[in-house]
N, C-alpha and C positions, 0 to 999 in steps of 0.2 A: 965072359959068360953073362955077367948084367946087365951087358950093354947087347947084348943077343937078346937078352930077356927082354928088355927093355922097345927094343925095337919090335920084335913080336906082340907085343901088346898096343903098342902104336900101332901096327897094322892091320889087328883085330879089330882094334876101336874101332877104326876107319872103315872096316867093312861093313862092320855091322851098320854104321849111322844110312850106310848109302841105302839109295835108293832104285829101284828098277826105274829105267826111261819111259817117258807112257809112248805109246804105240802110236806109230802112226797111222792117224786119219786114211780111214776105206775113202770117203770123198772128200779131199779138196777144199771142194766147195761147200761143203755142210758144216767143213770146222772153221770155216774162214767166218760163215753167218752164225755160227755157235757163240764166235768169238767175237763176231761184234756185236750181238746182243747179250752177251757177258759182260763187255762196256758198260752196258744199261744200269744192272742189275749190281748190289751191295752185296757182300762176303757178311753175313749176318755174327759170323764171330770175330774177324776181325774189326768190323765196323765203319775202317779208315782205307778199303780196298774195292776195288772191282772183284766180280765173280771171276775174273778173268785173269787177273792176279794175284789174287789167292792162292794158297797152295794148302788151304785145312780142306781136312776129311770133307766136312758140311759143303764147301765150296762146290768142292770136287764134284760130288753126288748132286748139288743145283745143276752144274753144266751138263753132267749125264743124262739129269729129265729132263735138259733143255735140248739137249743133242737129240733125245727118244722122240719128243713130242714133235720137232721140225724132223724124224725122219717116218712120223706118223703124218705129214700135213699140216701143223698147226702153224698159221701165220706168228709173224712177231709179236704183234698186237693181242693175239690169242694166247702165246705167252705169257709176254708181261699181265697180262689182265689175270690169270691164272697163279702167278705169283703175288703178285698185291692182293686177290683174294684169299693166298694163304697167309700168307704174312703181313700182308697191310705195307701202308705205302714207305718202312722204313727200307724195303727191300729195294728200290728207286734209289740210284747213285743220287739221280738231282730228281726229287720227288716234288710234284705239281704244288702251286700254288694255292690255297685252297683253307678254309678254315681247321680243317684240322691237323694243316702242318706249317700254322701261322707259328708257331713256339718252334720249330725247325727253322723258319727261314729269319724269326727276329729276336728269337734267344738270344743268340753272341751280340746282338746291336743293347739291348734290353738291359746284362750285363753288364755292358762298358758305360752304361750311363750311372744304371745305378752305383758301380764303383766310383765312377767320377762325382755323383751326387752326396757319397759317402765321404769322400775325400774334401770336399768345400765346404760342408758343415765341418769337418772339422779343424780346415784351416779356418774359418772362419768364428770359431768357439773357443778358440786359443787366447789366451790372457795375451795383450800386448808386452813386450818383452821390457824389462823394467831392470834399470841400471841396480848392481849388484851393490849392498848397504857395504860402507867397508869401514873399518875397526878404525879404530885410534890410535894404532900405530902406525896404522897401512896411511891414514892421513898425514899424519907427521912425515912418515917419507915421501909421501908424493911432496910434499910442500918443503921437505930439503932439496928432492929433487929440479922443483922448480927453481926453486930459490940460485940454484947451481947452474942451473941452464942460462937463467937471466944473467947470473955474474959473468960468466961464460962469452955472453954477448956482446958486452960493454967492456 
């Protein structure tokens, strides 16, 4: 009977997570150009995705108004320029070159210098390493020690 129970709840979980499959595309060809102008365009909550591979809510609804607007007429270009005036240019998977996304394109270089500029001041600030003082016992035995080697040898 636990083990009935057991499975029953595994198989609820299960249902509930799923998902319905999205529908397929009326044309073809409008989800093919959907989808590769989704290439374009950033998942603005994931960050690290295409609109295109995304699977959040927000994504989702980008590619709907992208699907609505090319099946109103509007060129690619008409698009994209439509998105970047909403969102500005982080919404650009690879967003233009251009002063105001000089800190996008040279931040990670910017970074690695400063760490490495952090890191030479302070090897370079470091005391030179200086033989450890040692006790007057610890000398006495190095010096039987030696003393022992040398006899050793002869």
């Amino acid at each position: 009977m636990p083990r009935l129970l057991a499975l029953l709840l595994l198989l609820f979980a299960a249902s509930v997570s799923a998902k319905e499959a999205a529908p397929a595309a009326a044309d073809p060809a409008l989800e093919k150009r959907v989808m590769a102008l989704a290439e374009q365009l950033r998942c603005l909550v994931c960050q690290n995705q295409t609109l295109a591979d995304s699977n959040a809510p927000l994504a989702e609804d980008l590619r709907n108004q992208v699907r609505e607007k090319m099946r109103l007429g509007a060129s690619d270009s008409e698009i994209v320029d439509y998105m970047v005036a909403r969102y500005g240019d982080f919404v650009l998977y690879r967003p233009p070159f251009k002063l105001t996304t000089v800190l996008l394109w040279f931040g990670p270089l910017l970074l690695l210098a400063a760490g490495f500029v952090v890191l030479l001041r302070r090897i370079l600030r470091r005391p030179p390493a200086q033989d450890p003082e040692m006790t007057v016992s610890e000398r006495k035995r190095a010096a039987e020690l030696l003393a022992g080697s040398e006899a050793e040898r002869l």
